[in-house]
N, CA, C and O of each residue as an XYZ file, in Angstrom:
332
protein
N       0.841     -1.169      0.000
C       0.000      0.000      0.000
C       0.890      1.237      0.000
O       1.786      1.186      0.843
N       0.862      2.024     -0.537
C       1.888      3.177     -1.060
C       0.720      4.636     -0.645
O      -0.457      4.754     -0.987
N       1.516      5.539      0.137
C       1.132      6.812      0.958
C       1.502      7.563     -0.183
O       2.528      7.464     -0.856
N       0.091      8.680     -0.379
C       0.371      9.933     -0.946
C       1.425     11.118     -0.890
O       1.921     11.927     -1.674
N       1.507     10.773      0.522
C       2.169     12.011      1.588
C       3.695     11.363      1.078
O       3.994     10.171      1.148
N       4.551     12.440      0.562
C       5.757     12.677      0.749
C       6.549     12.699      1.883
O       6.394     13.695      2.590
N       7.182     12.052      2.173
C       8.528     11.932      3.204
C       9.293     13.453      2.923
O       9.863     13.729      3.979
N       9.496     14.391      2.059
C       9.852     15.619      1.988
C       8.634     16.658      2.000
O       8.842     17.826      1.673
N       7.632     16.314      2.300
C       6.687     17.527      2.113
C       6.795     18.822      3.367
O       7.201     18.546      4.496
N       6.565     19.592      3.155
C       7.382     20.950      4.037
C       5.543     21.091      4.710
O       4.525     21.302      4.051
N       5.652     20.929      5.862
C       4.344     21.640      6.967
C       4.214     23.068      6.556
O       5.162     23.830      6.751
N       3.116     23.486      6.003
C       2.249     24.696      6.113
C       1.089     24.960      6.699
O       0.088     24.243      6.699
N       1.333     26.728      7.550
C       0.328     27.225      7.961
C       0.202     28.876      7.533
O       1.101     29.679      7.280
N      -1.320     29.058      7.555
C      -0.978     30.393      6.714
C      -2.555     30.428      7.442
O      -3.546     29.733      7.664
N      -1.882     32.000      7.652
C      -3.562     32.923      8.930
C      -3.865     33.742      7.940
O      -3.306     34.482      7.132
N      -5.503     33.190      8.417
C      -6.322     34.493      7.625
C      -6.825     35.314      7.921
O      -7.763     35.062      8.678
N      -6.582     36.944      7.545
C      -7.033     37.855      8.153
C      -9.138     37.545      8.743
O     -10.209     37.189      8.251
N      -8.690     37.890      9.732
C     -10.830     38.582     10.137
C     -10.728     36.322     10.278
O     -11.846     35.822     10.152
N      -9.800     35.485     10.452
C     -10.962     34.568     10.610
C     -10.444     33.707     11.997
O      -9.246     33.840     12.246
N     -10.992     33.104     12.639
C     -10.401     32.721     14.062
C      -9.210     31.362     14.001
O      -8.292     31.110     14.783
N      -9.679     30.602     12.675
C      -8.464     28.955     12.519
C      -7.572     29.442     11.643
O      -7.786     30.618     11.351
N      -6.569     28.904     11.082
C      -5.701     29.099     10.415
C      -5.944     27.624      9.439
O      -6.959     26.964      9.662
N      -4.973     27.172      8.379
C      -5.002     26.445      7.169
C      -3.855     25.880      7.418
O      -2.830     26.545      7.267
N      -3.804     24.814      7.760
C      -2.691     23.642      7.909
C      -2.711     22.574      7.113
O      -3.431     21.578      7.173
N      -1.767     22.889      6.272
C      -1.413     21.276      5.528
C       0.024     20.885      4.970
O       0.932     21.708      5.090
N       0.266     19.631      4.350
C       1.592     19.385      3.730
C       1.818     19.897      2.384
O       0.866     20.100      1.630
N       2.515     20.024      2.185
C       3.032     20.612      0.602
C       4.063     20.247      0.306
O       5.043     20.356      1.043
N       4.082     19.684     -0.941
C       5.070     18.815     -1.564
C       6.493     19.998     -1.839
O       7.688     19.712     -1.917
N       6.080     20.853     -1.903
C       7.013     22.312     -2.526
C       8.116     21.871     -1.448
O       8.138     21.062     -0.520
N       9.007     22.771     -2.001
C      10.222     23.063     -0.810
C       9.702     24.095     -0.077
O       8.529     24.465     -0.115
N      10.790     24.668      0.752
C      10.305     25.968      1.939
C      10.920     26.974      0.777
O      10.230     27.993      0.750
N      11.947     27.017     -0.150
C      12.057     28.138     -0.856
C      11.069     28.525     -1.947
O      10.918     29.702     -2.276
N      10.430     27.569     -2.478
C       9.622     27.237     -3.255
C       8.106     28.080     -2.847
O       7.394     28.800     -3.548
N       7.978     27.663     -1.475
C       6.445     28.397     -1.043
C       7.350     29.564     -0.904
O       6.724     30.487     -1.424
N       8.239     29.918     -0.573
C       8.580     31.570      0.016
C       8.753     32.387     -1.400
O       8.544     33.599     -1.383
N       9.092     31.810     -2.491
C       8.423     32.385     -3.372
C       7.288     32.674     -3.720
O       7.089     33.857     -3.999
N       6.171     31.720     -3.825
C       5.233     31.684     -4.057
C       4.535     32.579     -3.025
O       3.446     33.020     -3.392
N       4.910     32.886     -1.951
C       4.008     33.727     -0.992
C       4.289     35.466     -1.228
O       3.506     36.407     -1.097
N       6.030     35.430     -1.704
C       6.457     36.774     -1.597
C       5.771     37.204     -3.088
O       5.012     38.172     -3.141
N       6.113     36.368     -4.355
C       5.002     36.620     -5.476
C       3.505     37.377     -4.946
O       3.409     38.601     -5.032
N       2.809     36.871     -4.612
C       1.733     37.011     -4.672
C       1.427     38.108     -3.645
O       0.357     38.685     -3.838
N       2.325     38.605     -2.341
C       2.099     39.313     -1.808
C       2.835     41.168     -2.681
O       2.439     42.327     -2.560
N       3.825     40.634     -3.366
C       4.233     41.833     -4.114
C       3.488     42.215     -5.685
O       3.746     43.274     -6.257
N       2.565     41.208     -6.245
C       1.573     41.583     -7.258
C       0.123     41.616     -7.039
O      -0.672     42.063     -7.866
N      -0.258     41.028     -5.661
C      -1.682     41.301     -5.340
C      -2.124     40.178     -5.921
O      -3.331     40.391     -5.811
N      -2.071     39.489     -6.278
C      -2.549     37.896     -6.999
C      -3.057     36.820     -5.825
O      -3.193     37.094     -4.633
N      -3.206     36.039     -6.210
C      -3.581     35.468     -4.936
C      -2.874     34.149     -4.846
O      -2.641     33.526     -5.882
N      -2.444     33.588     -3.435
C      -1.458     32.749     -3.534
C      -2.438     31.147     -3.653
O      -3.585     30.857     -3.313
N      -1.187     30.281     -4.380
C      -2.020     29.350     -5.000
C      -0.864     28.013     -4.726
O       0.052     27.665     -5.471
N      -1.248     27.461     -3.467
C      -0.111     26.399     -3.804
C      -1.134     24.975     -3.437
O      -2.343     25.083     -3.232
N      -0.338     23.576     -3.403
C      -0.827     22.499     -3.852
C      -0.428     21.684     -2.620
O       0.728     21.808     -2.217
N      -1.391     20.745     -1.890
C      -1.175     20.032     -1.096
C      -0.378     18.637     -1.505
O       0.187     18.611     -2.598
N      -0.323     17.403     -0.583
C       0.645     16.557     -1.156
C      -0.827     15.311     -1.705
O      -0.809     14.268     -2.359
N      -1.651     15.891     -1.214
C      -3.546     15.245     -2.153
C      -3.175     15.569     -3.234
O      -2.337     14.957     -3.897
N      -3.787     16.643     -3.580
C      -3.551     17.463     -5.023
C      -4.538     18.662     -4.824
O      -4.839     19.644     -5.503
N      -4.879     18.215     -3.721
C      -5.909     19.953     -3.465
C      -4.938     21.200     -3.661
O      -3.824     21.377     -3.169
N      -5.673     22.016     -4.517
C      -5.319     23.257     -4.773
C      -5.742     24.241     -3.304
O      -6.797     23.975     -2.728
N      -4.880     25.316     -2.799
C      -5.145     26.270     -1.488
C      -5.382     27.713     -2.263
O      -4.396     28.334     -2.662
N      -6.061     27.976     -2.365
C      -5.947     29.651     -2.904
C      -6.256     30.699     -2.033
O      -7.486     30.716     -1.999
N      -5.759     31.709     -1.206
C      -5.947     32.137     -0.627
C      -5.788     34.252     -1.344
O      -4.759     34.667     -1.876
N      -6.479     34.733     -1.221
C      -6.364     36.259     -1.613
C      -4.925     36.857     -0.733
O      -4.617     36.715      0.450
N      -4.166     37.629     -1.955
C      -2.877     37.829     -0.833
C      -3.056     39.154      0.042
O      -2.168     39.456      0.840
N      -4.270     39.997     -0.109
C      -4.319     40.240      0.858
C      -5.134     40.233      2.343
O      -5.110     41.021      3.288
N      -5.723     39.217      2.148
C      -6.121     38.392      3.729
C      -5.172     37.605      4.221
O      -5.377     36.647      4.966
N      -3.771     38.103      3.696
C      -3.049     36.510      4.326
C      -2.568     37.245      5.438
O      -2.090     38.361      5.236
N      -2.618     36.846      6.418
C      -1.843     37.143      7.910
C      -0.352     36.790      7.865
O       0.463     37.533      7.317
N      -0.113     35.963      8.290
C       1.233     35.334      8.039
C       1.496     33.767      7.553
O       0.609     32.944      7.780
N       2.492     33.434      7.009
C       2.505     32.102      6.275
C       4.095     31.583      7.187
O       5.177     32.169      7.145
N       3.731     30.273      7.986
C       4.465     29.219      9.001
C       4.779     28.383      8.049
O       3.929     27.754      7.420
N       6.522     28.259      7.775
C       6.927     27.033      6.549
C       8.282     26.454      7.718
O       9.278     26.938      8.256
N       7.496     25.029      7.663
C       8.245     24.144      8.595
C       8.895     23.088      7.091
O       8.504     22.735      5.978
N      10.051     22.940      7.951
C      10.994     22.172      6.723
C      10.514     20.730      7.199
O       9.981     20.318      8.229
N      10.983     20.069      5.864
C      10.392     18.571      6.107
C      11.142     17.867      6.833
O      12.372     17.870      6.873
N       9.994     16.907      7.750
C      11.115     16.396      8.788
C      11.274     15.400      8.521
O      10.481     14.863      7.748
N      12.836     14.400      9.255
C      13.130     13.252      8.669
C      12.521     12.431      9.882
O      12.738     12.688     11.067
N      11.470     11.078      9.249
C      11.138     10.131      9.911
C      11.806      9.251     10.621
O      12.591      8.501     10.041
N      11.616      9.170     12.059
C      12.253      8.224     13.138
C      11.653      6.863     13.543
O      10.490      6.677     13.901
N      12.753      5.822     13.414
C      11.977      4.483     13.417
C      12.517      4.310     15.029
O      13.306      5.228     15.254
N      12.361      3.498     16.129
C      13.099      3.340     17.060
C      11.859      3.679     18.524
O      10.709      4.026     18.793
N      13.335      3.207     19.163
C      12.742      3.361     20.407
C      13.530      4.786     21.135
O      13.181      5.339     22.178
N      14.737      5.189     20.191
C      16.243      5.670     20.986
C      15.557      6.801     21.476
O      14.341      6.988     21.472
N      16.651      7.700     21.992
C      16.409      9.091     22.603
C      17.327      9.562     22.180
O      18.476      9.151     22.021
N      16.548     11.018     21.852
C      17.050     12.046     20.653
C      17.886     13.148     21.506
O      18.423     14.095     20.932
């Protein structure tokens, strides 16, 4: 059985202005990859448009975006050890 989810997918969160939850998901992108894609869209007014590791599309207006949280992908631990 084979997982959608990427072993490199980078954790995203991105706040929306006026709303109380925020938008959490994986994204296959790198962290430079969305930091383009966020600084794009916040310097042309476009609206930012990136892709989960589903294939759901996120579109968010760039200017309701509050701030955008890009966690690098973490490497999976098998074990019992201590880190």
């Amino acid at each position: 059985m084979s997982s959608k989810k990427s072993e490199k997918a980078s954790k995203v969160r991105i706040s929306i202005t006026n709303v109380g939850s925020e938008l959490s998901f994986q994204c296959s992108s790198s962290p430079a990859e969305i930091k383009a894609a966020v600084t794009a869209a916040l310097t042309s007014a476009a609206p930012l448009v990136l892709q989960d590791v589903v294939g759901n599309e996120i579109i968010v207006p760039a200017d309701k975006i509050g701030y955008v949280e890009i966690g690098e992908p973490a490497e999976r631990r098998v074990g019992f050890g201590v880190a």
